[in-house]
N, C-alpha and C positions, 0 to 999 in steps of 0.2 A: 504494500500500500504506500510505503512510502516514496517507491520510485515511481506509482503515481503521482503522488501532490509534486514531485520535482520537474516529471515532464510538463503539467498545468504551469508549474511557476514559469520554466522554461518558454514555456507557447508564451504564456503573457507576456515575459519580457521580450520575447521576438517580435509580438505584435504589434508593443510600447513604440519599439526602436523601428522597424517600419511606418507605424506611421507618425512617427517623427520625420523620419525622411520624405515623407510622401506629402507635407504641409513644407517642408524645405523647400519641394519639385515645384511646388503649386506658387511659392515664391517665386523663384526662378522665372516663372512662368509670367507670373506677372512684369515683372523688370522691363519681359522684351516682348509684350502686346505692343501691336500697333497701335500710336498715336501719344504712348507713353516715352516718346524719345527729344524734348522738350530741352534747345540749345540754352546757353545764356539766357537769352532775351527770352525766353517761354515758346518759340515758334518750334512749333511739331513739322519738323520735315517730312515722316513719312505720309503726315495731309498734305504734304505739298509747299508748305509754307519756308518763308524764308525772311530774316531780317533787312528791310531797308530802312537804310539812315535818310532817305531824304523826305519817308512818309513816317519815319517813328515809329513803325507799327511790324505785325508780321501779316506779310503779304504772298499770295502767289502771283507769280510773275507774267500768267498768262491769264489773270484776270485785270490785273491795276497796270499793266505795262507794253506796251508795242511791242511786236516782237521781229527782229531785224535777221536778215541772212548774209551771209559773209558773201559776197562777189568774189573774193576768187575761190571758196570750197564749202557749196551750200549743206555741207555736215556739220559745219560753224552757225553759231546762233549768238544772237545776244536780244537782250531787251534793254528797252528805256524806263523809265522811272520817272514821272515828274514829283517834285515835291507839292504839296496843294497850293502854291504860291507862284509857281513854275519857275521860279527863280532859281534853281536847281534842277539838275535832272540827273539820276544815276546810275549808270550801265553797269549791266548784269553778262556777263560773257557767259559762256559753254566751254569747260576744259575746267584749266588749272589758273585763268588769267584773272587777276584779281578785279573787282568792281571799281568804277573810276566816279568821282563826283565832279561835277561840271557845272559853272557859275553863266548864270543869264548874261548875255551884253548885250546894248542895241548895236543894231547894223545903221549905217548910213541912212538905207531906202526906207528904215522905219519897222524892218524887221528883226527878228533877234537870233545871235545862235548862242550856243552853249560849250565851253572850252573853259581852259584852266589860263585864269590869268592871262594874260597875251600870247603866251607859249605858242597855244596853238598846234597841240600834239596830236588833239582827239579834237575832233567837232563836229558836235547836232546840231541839224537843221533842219527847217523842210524846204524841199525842193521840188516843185511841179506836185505839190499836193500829197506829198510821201517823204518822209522821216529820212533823213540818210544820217549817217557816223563818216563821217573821213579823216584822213590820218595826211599831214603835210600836202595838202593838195589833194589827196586821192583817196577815192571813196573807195571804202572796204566795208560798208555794210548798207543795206538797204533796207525799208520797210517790205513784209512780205505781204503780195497781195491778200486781202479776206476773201477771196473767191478760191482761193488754192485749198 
């Protein structure tokens, strides 16, 4: 009888320590649900979301942002950002190429583009009624049609 009550104690504490582990799993579990992946700023990227500094907020970029194609390798993307003031606008690239922020100026004819300082390394603008990005003279990204 007594190697009874030892295999009961036995089983008990096997089942103690299983389901210890199995509230452990259920942690685990939790940590890497979707939507519980929450940067810095609070923005859940696997909804999509991402941090812009020029709207404060977390945004996705293909609902608040233009979205532009690389003229020479349309596997290239980027988006625009305006701030709510427009005096700002902040590019979001595709790859590894970090986000640029770009100060309003007027133009001459009364219109404006968007560049760093006078540099003039990157500049937004619209051109014939479509968004372009160009780099020292030459346009490397376009607005993509909404008919595409």
């Amino acid at each position: 009888m007594k190697a009874g009550k030892i295999g009961w104690m036995l089983l008990l504490v096997a089942g103690i320590v299983l389901a210890g582990c199995g509230n452990s799993k259920n942690k685990k579990n939790e940590d890497n649900m979707v939507g519980n992946d929450k940067d810095e700023y609070g923005c859940i990227a696997s909804a999509g979301y991402i941090w812009s500094e020029v709207q404060k907020d977390c945004i996705r970029l293909w609902e608040k942002g233009v979205r532009m194609e690389s003229v020479a390798d349309k596997e290239n993307t980027a988006y625009i950002v305006f701030a709510p003031d427009s005096l700002q606008v902040e590019l979001f690239f595709s790859g590894d190429q970090p986000n640029e922020i770009l100060d309003r100026r007027s133009l001459p004819g009364g219109d404006y583009a968007w560049n760093v300082e006078d540099d003039d390394t990157k500049n937004v603008r619209q051109e014939n009624g479509k968004w372009t990005i160009s780099q020292r003279g030459n346009l490397i990204y376009q607005q993509v049609d909404e008919a595409k």
